[in-house]
N, C-alpha and C positions, 0 to 999 in steps of 0.2 A: 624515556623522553626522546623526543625524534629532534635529528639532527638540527632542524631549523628552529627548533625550542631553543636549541645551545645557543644557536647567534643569535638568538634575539635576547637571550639573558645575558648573553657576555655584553651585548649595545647598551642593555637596559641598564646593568650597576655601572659600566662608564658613564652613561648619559648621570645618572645621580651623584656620583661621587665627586664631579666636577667640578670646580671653583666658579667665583665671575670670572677671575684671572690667574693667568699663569704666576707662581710665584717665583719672583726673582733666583736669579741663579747664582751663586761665587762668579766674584771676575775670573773667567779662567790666565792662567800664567800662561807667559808665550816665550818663544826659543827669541834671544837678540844677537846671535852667531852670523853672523855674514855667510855663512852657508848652511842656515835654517831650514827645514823641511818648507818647501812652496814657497819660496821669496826671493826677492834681489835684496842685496846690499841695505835696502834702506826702508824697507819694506816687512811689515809683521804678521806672521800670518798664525791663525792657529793649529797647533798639529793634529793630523787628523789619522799617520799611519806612526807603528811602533813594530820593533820587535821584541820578545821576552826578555826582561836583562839577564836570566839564566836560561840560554838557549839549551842547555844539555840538562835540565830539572826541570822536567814536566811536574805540574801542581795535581795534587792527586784529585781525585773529583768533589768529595765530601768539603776537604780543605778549599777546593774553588769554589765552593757554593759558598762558604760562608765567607770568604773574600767579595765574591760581588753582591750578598747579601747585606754586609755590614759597613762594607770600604768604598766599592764603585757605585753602589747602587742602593742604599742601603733606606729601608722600610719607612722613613720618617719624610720621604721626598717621593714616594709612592702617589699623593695628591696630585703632588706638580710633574710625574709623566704623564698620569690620567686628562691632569689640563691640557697639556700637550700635543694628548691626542685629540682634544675636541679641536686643532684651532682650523680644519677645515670649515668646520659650522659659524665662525664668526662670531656675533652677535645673535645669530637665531636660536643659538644654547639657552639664549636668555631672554630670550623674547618668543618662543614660539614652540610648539611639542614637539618633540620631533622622532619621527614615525622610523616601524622597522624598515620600512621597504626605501629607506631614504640612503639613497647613492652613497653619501659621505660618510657613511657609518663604517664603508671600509678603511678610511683612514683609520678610525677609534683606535687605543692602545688598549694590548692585555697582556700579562705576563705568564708566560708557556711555561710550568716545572720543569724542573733541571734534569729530575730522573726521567722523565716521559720523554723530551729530549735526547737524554743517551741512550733509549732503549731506540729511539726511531733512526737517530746516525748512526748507530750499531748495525742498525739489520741493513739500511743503507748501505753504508761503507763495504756490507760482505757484497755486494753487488756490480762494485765497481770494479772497473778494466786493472785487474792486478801487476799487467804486463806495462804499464804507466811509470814514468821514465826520470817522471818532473815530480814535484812536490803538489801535493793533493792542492786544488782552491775551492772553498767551500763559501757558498755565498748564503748571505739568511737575507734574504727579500722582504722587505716593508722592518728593520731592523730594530724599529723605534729607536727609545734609548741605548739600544747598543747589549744592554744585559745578558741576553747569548751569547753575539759573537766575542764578546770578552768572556764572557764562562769556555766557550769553545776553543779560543785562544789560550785562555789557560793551561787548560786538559790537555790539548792536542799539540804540542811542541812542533811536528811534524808537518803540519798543515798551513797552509795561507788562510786567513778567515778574512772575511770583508762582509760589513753590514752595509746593504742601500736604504737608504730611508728618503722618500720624498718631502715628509715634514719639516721644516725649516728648524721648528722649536725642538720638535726630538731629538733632527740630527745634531742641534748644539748642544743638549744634555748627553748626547753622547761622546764627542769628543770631549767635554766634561769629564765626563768618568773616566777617562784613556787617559787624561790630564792628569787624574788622582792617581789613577797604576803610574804613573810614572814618576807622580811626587813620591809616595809610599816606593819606589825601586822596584816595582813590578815588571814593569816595561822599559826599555831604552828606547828615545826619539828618533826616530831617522833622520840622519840628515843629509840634507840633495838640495840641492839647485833645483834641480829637474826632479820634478814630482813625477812623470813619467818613466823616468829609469829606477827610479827608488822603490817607484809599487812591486821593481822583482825582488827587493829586500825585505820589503813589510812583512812581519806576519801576522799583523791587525792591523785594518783600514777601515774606516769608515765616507762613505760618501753620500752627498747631497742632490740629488737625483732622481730622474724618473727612468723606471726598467720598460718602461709604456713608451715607443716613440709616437709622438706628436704633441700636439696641447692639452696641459692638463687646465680642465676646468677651476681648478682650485688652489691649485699652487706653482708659482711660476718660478722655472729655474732657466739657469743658462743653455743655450745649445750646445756649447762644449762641455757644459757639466751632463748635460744628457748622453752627448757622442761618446765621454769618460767612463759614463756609465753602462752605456751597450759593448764598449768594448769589455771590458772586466767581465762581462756576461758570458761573454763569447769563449773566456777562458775556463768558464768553471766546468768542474767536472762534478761536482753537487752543490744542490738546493737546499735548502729549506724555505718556508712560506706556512707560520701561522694566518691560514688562510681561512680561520670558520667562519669569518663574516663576509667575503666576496664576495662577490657580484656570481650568480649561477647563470648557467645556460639557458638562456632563453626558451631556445625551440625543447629543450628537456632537459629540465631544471635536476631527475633523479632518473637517473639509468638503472634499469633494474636488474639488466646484464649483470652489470658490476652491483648493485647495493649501495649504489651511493649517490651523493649530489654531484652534480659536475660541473666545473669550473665553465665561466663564458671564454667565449671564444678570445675576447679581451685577453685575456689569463692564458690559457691553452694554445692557440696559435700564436698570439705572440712571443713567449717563452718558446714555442720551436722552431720560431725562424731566427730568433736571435743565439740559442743557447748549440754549440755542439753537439754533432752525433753520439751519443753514449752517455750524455749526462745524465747522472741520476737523481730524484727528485723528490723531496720528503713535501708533502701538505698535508694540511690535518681538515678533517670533515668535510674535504670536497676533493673529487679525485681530479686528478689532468684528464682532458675532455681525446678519447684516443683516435677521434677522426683525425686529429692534427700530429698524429706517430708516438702517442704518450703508451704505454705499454704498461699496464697494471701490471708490478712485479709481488708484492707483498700489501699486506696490512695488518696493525695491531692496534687492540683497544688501549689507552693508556689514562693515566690518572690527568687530570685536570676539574681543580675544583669550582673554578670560575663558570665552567659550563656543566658542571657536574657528569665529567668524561667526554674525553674525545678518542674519533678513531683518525690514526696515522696511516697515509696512501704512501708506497712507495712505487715508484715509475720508473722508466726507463725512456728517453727520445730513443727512436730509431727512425731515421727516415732517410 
């Protein structure tokens, strides 16, 4: 099955499984400390960064799966991400068919295996500037509900993880779940006045944001939440981006150089004027487009049932 079978099956059981609506969420619990992660004095905000409340016990991988499997994330609320991700589509989920080739399908949500995953930040991570000084930060781009970067968080004690999500409804199912690891003792809260000097303590954040500067057609954030979001970019030293359903390259949608689909320029140039020289870059079924300094390093085919297998690009910016 060719690549564009995959996206169009992965669009096809989101668009089905989808509710009229989103179902209601738990009230999440909020910090009432007078020096609260993001707040004044008088003022409640929800936490959206944490670090492991056992900084020195990394959670072994299998034991992480089934924590976000059962505890953060767990299979019976599988519906209400799926909702989630339709809510670029509005009302025309329900009113109208709606086609592969339709823009908004790359919002949609799907859920990447945890082993395909570690086998694609494995070969990644051997890639990376070893001679690196700071603590690795690893971004997952389009994050949805969060369910990697807290598996990744988990595993990786060592690391900064941060999930961006543009969806409004994802991103609060996400700090949701960071809510639950913290009730359950998973996490400890950050606490800061200043959200800005606390990100260098987080080692799971989540934020609400566009990685695309300018307007998005379809969902409207702050300019400081966007500026928030380009800088944190600018630090990372890895990606990821379940990416099979993007938007492809117009002027040539499949490079045959490479074997693959390739991202638009949307995608490709933007990520290398925002992201650092060196960064390296996990996508799955569409590569970074290399006129803009993305450097095919590796790739491997990995399990994914939702599309019935994907293949993982690993990249390098150099420019």
């Amino acid at each position: 099955m060719t690549t564009t079978k995959y996206a169009q099956s992965l669009v096809a059981s989101l668009i089905i499984s989808s509710d009229a609506f989103v179902q209601p969420q738990p009230k999440l619990q909020r910090t009432q400390t007078s020096s609260s992660l993001c707040m004044s004095t008088n003022t409640d905000q929800i936490i959206h960064q944490a670090t492991l409340a056992n900084k020195d016990n990394t959670i072994d991988r299998p034991n992480a799966q089934q924590i976000v499997n059962t505890i953060l994330c767990p299979p019976n609320e599988e519906r209400s991400r799926n909702n989630a991700g339709m809510e670029a589509f509005g009302q025309d989920r329900h009113s109208k068919v709606i086609t592969n080739d339709d823009p908004r399908n790359e919002y949609t949500y799907g859920e990447f295996p945890f082993d395909s995953f570690d086998l694609l930040i494995d070969i990644a991570a051997s890639y990376m500037d070893e001679t690196r000084t700071t603590r690795n930060k690893m971004i997952d781009v389009g994050s949805g509900c969060g369910r990697l970067a807290l598996y990744a968080g988990l595993t990786r004690s060592d690391w900064d993880v941060t999930g961006i999500e543009i969806g409004h409804q994802l991103h609060s199912l996400a700090v949701g779940s960071l809510q639950r690891g913290i009730d359950e003792n998973l996490f400890q809260p950050i606490i800061s006045i200043d959200d800005t000097a606390s990100a260098d303590e987080a080692q799971i954040s989540f934020y609400n944001g566009n990685v695309l500067p300018g307007i998005d057609p379809y969902f409207q954030n702050t300019q400081a939440d966007n500026d928030t979001v380009q800088s944190i970019m600018s630090q990372a030293n890895l990606l990821f981006a379940y990416s099979t359903v993007w938007e492809t390259d117009s002027a040539q949608s499949f490079n045959p150089e490479l074997g693959a689909m390739v991202l638009s320029s949307k995608w490709s140039q933007t990520l290398a004027s925002t992201c650092q020289n060196g960064v390296v870059a996990v996508t799955t079924d569409r590569v970074l487009n290399p006129e803009h300094g993305w450097k095919l390093l590796d790739r491997m085919d990995v399990d994914n049932p939702s599309v019935w297998g994907s293949v993982g690009y690993i990249s390098v910016l150099e420019k």
